[in-house]
C-alpha positions as CSV (number, residue, x, y, z in Angstrom):
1,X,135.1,-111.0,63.5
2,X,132.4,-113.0,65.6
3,X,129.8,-111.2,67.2
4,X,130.5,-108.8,71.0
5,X,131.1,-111.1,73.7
6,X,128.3,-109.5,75.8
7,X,126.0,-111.8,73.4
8,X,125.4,-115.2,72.5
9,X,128.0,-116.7,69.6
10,X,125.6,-117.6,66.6
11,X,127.5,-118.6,63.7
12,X,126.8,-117.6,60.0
13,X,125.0,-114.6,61.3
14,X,123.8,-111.5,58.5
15,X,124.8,-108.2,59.3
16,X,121.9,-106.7,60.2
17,X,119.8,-109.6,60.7
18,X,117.4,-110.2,63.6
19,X,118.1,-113.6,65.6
20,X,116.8,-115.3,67.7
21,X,118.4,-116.5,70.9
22,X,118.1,-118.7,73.6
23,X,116.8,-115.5,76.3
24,X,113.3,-114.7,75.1
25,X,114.0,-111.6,73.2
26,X,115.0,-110.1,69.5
27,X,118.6,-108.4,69.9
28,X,120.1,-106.9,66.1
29,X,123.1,-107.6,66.1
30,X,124.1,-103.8,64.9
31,X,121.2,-101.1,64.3
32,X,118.7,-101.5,61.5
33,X,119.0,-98.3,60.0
34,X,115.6,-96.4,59.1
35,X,115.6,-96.4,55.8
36,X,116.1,-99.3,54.0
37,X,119.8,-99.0,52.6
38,X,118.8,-100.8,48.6
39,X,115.6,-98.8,48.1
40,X,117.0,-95.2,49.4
41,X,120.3,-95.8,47.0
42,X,117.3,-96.6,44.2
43,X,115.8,-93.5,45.5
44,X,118.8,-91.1,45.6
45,X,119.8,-92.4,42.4
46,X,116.4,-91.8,40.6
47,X,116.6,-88.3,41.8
48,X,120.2,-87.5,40.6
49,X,118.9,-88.7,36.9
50,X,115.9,-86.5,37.2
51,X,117.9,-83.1,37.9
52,X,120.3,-84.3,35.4
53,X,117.7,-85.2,32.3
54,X,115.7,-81.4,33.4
55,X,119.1,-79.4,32.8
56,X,119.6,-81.2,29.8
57,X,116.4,-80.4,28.5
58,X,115.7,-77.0,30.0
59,X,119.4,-75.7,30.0
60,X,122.2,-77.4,27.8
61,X,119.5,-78.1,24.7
62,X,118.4,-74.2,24.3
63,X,122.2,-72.7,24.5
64,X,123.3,-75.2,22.0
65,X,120.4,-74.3,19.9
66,X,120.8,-70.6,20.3
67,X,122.7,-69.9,17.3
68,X,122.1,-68.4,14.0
69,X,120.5,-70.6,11.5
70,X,120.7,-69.2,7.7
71,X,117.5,-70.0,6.5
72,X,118.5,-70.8,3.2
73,X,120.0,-74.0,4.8
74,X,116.7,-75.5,6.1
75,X,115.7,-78.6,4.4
76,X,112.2,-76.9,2.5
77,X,111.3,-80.8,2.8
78,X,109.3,-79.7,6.3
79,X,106.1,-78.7,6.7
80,X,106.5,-74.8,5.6
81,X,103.0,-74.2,4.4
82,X,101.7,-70.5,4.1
83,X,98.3,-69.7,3.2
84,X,97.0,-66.7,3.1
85,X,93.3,-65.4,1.4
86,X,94.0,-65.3,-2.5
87,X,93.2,-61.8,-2.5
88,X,95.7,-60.6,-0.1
89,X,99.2,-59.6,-1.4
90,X,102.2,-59.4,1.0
91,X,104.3,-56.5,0.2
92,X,107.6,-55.2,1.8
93,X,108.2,-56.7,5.1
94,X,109.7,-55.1,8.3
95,X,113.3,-56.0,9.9
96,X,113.5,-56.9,13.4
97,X,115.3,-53.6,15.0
98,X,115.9,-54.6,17.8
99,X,117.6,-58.3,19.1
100,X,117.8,-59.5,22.9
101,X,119.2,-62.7,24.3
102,X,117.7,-63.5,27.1
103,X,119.1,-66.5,29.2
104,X,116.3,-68.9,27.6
105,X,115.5,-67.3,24.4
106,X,115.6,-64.4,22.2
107,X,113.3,-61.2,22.0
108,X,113.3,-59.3,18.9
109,X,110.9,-55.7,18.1
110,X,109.9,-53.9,15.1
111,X,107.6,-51.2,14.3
112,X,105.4,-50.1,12.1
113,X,102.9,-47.8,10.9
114,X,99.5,-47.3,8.7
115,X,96.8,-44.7,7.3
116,X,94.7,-43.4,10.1
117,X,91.8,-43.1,6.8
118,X,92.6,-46.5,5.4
119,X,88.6,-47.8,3.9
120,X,90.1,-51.3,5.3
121,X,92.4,-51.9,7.7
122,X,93.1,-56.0,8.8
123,X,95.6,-57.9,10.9
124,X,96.6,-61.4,9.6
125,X,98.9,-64.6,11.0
126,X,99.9,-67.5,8.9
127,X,102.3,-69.9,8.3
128,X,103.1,-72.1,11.8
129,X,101.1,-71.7,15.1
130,X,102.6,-69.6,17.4
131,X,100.7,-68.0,20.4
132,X,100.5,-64.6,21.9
133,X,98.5,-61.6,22.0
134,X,96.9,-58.9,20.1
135,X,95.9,-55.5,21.9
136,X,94.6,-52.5,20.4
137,X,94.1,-48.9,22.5
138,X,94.2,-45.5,21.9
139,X,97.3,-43.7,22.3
140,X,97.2,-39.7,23.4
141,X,98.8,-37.8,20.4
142,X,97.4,-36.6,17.6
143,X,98.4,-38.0,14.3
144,X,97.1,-39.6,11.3
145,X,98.9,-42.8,11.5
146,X,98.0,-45.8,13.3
147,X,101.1,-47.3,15.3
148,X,102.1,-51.1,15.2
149,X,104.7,-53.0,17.6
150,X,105.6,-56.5,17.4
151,X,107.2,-58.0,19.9
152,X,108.4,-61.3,19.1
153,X,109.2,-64.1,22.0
154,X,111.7,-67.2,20.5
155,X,113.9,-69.8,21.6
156,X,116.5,-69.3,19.0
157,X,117.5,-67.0,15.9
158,X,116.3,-69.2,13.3
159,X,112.9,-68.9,14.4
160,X,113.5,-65.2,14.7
161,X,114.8,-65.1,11.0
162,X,111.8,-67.5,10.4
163,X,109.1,-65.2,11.3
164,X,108.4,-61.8,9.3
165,X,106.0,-58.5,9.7
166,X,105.0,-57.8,6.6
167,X,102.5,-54.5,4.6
168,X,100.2,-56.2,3.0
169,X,97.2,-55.2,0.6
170,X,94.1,-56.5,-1.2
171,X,92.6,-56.4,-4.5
172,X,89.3,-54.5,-3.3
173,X,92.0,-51.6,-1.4
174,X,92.9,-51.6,2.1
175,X,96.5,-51.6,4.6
176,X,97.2,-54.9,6.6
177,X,100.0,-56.1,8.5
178,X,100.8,-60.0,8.7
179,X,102.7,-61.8,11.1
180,X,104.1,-64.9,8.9
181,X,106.0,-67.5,9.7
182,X,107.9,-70.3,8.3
183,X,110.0,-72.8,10.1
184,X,110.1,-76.3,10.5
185,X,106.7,-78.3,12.1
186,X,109.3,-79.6,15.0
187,X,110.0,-75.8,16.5
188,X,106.6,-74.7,16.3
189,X,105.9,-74.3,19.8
190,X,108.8,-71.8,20.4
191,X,107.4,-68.5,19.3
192,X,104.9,-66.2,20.8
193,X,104.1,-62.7,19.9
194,X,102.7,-59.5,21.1
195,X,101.0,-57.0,18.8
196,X,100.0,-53.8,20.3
197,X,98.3,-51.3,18.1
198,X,97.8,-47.7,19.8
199,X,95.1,-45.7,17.9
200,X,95.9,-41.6,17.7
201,X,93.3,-39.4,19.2
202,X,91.5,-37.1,16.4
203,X,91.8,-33.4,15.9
204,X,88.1,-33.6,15.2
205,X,86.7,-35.2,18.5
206,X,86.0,-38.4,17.7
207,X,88.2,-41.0,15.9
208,X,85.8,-42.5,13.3
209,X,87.9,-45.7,11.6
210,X,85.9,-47.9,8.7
211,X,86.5,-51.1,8.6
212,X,88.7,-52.6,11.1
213,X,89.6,-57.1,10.7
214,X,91.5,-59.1,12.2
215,X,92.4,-63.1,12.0
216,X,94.8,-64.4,14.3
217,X,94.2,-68.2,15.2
218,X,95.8,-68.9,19.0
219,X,96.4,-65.6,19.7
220,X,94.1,-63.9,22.5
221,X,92.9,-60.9,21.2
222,X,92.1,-57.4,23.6
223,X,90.3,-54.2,22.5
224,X,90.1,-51.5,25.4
225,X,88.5,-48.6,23.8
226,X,85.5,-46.2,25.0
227,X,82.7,-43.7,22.6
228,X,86.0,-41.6,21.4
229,X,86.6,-44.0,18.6
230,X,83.7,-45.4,16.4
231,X,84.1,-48.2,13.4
232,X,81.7,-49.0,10.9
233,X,82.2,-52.4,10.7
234,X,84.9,-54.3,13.7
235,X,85.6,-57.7,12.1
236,X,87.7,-59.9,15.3
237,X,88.2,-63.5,14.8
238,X,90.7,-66.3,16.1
239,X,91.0,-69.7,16.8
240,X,91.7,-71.6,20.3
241,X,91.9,-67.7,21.6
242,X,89.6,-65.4,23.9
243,X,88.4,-62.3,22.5
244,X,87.9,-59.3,25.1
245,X,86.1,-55.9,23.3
246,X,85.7,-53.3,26.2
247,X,84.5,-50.0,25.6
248,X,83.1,-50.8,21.8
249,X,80.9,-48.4,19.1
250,X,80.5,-49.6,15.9
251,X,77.7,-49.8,12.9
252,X,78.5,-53.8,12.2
253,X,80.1,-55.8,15.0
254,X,81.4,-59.7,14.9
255,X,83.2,-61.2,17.2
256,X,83.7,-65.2,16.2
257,X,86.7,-67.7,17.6
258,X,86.5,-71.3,18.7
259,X,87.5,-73.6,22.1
260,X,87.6,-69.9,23.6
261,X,85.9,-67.5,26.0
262,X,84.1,-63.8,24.7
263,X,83.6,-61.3,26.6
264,X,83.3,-57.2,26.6
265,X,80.9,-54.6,26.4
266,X,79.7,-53.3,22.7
267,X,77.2,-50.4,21.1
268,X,76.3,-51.9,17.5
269,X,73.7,-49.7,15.9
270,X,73.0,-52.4,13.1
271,X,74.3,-56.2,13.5
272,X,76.2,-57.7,16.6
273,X,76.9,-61.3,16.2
274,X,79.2,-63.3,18.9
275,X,80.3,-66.8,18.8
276,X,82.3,-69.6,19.5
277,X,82.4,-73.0,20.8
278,X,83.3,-75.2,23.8
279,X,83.3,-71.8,26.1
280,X,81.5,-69.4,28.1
281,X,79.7,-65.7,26.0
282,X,79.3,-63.2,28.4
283,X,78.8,-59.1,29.0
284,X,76.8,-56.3,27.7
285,X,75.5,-56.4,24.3
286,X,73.5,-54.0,22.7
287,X,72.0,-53.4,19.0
288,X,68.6,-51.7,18.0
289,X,68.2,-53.7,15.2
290,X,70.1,-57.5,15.6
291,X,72.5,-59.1,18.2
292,X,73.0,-62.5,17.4
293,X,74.8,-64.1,20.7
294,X,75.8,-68.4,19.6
295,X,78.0,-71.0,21.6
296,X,78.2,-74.6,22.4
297,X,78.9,-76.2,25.7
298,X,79.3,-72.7,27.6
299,X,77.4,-70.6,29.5
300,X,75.9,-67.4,28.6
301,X,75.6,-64.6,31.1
302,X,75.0,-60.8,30.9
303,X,72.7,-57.8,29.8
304,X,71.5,-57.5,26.4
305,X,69.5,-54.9,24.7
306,X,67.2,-54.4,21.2
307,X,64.7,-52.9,19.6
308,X,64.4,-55.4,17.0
309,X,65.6,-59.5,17.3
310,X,68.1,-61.2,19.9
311,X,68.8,-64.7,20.0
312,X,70.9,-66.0,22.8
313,X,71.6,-70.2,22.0
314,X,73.8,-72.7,23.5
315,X,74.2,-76.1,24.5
316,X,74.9,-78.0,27.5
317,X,75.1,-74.8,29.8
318,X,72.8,-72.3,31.6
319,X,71.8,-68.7,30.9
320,X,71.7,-65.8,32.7
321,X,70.1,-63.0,30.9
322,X,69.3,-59.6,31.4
323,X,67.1,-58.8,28.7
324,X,65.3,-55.2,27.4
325,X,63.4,-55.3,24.7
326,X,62.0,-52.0,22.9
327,X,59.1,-51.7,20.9
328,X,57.9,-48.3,18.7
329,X,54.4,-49.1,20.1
330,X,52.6,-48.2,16.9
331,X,53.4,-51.0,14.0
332,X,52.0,-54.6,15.2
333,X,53.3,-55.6,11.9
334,X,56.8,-55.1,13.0
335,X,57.4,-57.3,16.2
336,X,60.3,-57.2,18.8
337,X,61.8,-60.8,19.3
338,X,63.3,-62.9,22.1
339,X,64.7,-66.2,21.0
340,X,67.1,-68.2,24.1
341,X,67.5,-71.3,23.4
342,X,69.5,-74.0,25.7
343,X,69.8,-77.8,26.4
344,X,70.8,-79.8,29.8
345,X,71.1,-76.7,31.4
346,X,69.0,-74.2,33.3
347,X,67.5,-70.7,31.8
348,X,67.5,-67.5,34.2
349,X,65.8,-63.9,32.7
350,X,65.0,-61.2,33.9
351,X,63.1,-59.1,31.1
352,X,61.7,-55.8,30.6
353,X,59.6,-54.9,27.2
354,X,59.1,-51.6,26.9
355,X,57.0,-49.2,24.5
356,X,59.1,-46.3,23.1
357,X,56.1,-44.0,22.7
358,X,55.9,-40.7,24.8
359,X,53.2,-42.5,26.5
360,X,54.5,-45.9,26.9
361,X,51.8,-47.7,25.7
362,X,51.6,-50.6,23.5
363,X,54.4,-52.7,22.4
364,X,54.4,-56.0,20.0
365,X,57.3,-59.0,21.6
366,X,57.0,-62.4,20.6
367,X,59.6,-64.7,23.4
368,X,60.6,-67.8,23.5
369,X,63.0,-69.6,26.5
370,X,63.1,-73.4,25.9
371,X,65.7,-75.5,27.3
372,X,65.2,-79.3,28.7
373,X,66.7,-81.0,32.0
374,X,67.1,-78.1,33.5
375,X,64.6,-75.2,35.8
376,X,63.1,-72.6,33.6
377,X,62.8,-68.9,35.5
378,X,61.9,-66.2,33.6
379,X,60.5,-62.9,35.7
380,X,59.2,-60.0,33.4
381,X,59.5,-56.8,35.8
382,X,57.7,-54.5,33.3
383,X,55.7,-55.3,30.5
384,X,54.3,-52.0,28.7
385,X,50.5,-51.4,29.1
386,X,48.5,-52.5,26.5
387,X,51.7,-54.5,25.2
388,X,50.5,-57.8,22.9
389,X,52.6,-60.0,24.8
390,X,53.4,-63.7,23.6
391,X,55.4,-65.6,25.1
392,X,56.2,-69.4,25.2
393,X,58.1,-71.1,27.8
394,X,59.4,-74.5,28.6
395,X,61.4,-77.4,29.7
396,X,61.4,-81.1,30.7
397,X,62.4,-82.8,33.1
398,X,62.3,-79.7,35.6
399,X,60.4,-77.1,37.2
400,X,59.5,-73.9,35.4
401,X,58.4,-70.5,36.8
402,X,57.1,-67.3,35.1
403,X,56.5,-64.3,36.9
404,X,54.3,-61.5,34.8
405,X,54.2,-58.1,35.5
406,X,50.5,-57.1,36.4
407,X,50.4,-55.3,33.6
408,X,50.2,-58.1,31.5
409,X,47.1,-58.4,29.4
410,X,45.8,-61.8,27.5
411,X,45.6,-65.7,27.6
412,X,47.6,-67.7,29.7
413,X,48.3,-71.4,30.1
414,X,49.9,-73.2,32.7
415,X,51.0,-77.2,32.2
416,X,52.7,-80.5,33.3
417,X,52.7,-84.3,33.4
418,X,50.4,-85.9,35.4
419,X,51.6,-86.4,39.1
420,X,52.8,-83.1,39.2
421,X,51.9,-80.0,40.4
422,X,50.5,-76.4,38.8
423,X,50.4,-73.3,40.3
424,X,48.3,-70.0,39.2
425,X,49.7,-67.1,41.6
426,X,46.8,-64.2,41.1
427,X,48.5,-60.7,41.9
428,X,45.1,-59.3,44.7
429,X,44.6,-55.6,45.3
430,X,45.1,-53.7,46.8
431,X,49.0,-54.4,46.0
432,X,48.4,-53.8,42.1
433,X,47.3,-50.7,40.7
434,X,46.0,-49.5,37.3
435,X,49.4,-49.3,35.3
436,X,47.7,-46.6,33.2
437,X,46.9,-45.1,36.5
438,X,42.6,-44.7,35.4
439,X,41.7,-46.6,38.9
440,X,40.2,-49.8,36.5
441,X,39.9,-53.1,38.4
442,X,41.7,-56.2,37.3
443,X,40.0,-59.3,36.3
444,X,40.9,-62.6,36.3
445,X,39.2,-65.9,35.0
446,X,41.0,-68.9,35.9
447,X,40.1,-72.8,35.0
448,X,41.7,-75.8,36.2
449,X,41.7,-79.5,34.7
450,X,43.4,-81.9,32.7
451,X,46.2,-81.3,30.3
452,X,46.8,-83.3,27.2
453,X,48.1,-87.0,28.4
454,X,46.4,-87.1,31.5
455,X,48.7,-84.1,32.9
456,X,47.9,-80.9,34.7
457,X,47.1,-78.0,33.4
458,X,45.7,-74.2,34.5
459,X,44.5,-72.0,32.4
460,X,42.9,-68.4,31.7
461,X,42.4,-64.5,31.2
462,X,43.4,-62.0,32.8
463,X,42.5,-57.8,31.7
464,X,41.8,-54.5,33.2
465,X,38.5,-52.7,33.1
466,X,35.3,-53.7,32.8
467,X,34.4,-55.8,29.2
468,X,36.4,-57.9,27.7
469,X,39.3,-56.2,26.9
470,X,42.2,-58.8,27.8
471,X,40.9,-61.2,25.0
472,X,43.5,-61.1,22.4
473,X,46.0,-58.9,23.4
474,X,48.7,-61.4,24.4
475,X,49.1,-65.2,24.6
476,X,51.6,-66.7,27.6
477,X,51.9,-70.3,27.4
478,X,54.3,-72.1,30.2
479,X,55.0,-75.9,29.9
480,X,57.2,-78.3,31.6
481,X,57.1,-82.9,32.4
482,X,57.6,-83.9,35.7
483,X,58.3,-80.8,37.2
484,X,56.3,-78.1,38.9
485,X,54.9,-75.3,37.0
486,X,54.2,-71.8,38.7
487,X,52.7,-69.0,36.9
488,X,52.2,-65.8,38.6
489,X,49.9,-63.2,36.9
């Protein structure tokens, strides 16, 4: 059929194709369409396999696999290793109770239970990784039992009948429960699991539990508890899992994972120790005697409190600190310690030292804040009178700025590279008062030159009361290269 009469006759004409003819315009001969008909059959076509391979994969695959597996039938050629500390022995293990298809896997529960008075109590996983969580609270009955629930999450009943809740025990006494499992290294990522353990309440007040462990690699790990229960030693550690410890009273405290956040609030009346890596610490901390706070590229951020040593350290991140430091104000000998430690990142505290004496004199801290390529601010809000006070601080690369309280009693030294600037900030009556409130006048004797290298330096003594009391009682040293340094005293 030739082309409508209305136009011109062209011969060996295209469908579709644009022509020119002899009157100066384009005519199609029959409407391009909008959408190029080749590429939207590719496209239609490309989607129609898409939906087709996802309910392969996400629908037809899972029901076929959802069937019972005998274990006894799996080829023990795969990867079934099971390790476990060579003083733990498993003992009877727990049937599932309970069974539940879903409509893309299978849920399974089982229960358990163990000695409210047990000297060691510890939570183990093994065998394959699986995920899932680990949450321990306090119930409201009373009992002496401690209640376990499992709550296990798989795509199909051989990984069901390949994971077990076992009792186990050590050679040195205590009750554990494990979560093993043992399937083939192909299914490894269909299993998750939920522990909840619910402490009982005492009939004595408080609920006073020895020790208390845990290791469970890739499972998070939650403890929401408050002063009612009390441990003498709270052992948590994972792997590629956060860790969250709310509400926490203890004698001994660690708290260790990798490639995860920390966080919580925690009383330890002897050793606290946190860490990880590749993640962020953060919270309140407190220990009289040691609290040990480590990561690596992660921030740290929070309150911490001691009468004795904290060390805050990271890598590649800032912190933010809230520090209080106590001091019994009569042994010099004994001295209360600051360590925070940081690279390529910035250091913020705020700290308070603090004399424990009735009349809240005296004090012996010795702090350090030293990080590099990144601002160094460190304010000190209180400082005890007649605290010995010393302090280093420092960076590179950046500015740094320490802000004593007028209080403060000693040496001080201010420095940076040449070409930058130093800046003594002298606190003037009648804005500061005798802290010891014996209407003394403050002193101060400031010099300015040269640093070491050709830098810039400031440098002095500052005291209260006639004399020369202010020699020797603390040491304050603040150093930075090309960056500003501010010292106000």
């Amino acid at each position: 059929m030739g082309a409508p009469e209305s136009q011109p006759q062209i011969r060996n004409y295209i469908p579709g194709q644009i022509v020119y003819i002899p009157n100066p315009e384009l005519v199609p001969l029959y409407p391009t369409p909008l959408w190029p008909r080749p590429l939207f059959g590719f496209f239609i076509r490309l989607v129609t396999l898409v939906f087709v391979c996802w309910v392969t994969i996400k629908v037809i695959i899972p029901a076929a696999l959802r069937v019972s597996i005998p274990w006894s039938r799996i080829d023990k050629d795969y990867d079934t290793h099971m390790v476990l500390p060579s003083d733990v022995k498993v003992n009877d293990c727990a049937g599932w109770e309970t069974r539940e298809e879903g409509w893309y896997n299978i849920i399974a529960t089982t229960s358990l239970q163990l000695p409210v008075d047990s000297e060691r109590l510890f939570f183990l996983r093994d065998g394959r990784v699986m995920d899932g969580s680990f949450t321990v609270v306090q119930g409201d009955s009373i009992s002496d039992k401690i209640d376990v629930e499992v709550i296990l999450t798989a795509k199909n009943d051989g990984l069901v009948d390949g994971t077990q809740v076992c009792f186990l025990s050590r050679e040195t006494g205590g009750h554990g429960v494990g979560i093993l499992a043992e399937y083939p290294r192909h299914w490894n990522n269909g299993v998750s699991v939920g522990i909840v353990v619910t402490l009982p309440q005492s009939p004595h007040g408080k609920l006073a539990l020895k020790t208390f462990e845990s290791h469970l690699p890739f499972i998070r790990q939650s403890l929401t508890l408050d002063d009612n229960v009390t441990f003498q030693k709270l052992d948590i550690s994972g792997e590629f899992s956060t860790i969250a410890a709310e509400g926490i009273f203890a004698d001994q405290v660690m708290l260790k994972t990798t490639n995860a956040a920390i966080s919580g609030s925690i009383e330890a009346s002897e050793s606290l120790s946190i860490s990880t890596t590749n993640a962020k610490i953060s919270g309140k901390f407190t220990s009289p005697k040691s609290l040990d706070i480590n990561t690596s590229n992660g921030p740290i951020s929070g309150r911490f409190w001691s009468s004795d040593f904290i060390s805050l350290s990271t890598e590649n991140a800032h912190i933010d600190a809230d520090v209080d430091l106590f001091h019994d104000g009569v042994s010099d000998e004994k001295v209360t310690t600051l360590k925070i430690r940081t690279t390529n990142g910035a250091i913020d505290g705020t700290i308070n030292t603090t004399s424990l004496l009735p009349t809240g004199l005296g004090g012996s801290f010795n702090i350090s804040a030293i990080t590099t390529n990144g601002k160094n601010t460190l304010k000190f809000p209180t400082i005890s009178p007649r605290a010995n006070l010393s302090l280093t601080a420092s960076t590179q690369a950046a500015a740094i700025a320490v802000e004593l309280d007028e209080a403060y009693e000693g040496d001080f030294n201010v420095q940076t590279s040449r070409w930058e600037k130093v800046d003594v900030v002298v606190w003037r009556n009648p804005r500061v008062s005798d802290p010891e409130g014996r209407g003394r006048q403050r002193h101060v004797d400031l010099m300015r030159g040269g640093g070491g290298g050709g830098g810039e330096r400031g440098a002095g003594r500052v005291w209260w009361g006639e004399g020369d009391g202010g020699k020797g009682k603390g040491k304050v040293d603040v150093r930075t290269s090309y960056g500003r340094a501010t010292l106000v005293v």
